[in-house]
Structure formats: structure tokens, C-alpha cells
N, C-alpha and C positions, 0 to 999 in steps of 0.2 A: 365772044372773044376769049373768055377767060376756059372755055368750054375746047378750044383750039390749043391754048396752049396746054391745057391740062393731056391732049392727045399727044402734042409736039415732048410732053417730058415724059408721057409713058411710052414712046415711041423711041425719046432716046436712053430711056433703064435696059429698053428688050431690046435694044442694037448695041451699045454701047456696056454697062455696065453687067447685063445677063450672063454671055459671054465670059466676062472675066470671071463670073462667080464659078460657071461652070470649069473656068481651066483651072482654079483653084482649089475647088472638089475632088479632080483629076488628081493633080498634082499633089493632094493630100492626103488620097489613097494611094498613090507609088511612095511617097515616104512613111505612111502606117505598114507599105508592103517594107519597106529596105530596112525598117526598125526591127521589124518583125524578125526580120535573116540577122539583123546584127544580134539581136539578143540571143538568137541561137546558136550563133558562132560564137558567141561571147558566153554562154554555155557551155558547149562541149567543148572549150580553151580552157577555160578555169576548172571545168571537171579534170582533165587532161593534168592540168599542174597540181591540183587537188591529188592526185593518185601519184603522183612523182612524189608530193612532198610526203603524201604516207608512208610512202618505200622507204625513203630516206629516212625517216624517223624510227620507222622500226629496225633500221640496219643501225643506227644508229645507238637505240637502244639495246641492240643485241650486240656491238661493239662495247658497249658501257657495262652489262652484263657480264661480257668475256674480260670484261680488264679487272672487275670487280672481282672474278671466281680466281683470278690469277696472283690478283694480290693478295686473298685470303689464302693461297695455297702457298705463295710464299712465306709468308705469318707463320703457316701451320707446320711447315719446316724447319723454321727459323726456332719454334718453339720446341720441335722433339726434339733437337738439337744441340740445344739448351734443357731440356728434359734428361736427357745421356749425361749431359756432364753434371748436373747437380747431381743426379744417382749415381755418379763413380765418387763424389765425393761425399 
């Protein structure tokens, strides 16, 4: 008897619960595959913005530069300027 049942539960693992193991292995190689595409999309998106935000940073820097060389050239006129008049006087 106990020889019968022990057929009747291995009989319902391989009909019953096998099955599921198998769609779940399936199923968990199509989302190892869809991880995969997102990290690489997610990759070359933030490379993408990575290279935008260099640009801007060096344009930015090279605006900070240009405002820097302009105010010093200001200065340096303000100052021959004032150079003329103390040596007239």
C-alpha cells in the first residue's frame, strides 16, 4: 500500500508540479534575456547623457574663461588709464 502511494505522489511531482518547474526556468531565462537588453539600453542612455553633460561643461568652462579674460582686460584698461593721469600729474 504505502509502495502505491509512494508511485501515486511521484506520479503527481512529474505531472503536476515538474511542469511548473519547467515554465519557470523558461520564464526566467526570458527575463535574464530582457535584463540583459535593459542594462544595455541603460548603458548607451547614460553614455549618451554622459557626453551631453561633458559638452556642456566644457562650454561652460570656456564661457567662465571668456568672462574671466574680459574682466581682466577691463582692469587692465581701467588701470593705463589711471596710469595717463597720474603721469600728467
Amino acid at each position: 500500500m504505502s509502495e502505491n502511494v509512494l508511485q501515486t505522489l511521484q506520479q503527481l511531482v512529474q505531472d503536476v508540479i515538474a511542469p511548473d518547474v519547467r515554465e519557470l526556468k523558461a520564464n526566467q531565462a526570458s527575463l535574464e534575456k530582457q535584463i540583459a537588453a535593459l542594462e544595455k539600453h541603460m548603458d548607451v542612455r547614460f553614455s549618451s547623457v554622459d557626453q551631453k553633460l561633458d559638452a556642456r561643461f566644457d562650454a561652460l568652462m570656456a564661457a567662465i574663461s571668456e568672462s574671466k579674460a574680459q574682466a581682466e582686460l577691463t582692469n587692465l584698461r581701467v588701470i593705463a588709464s589711471l596710469s595717463e593721469r597720474v603721469a600728467v600729474l
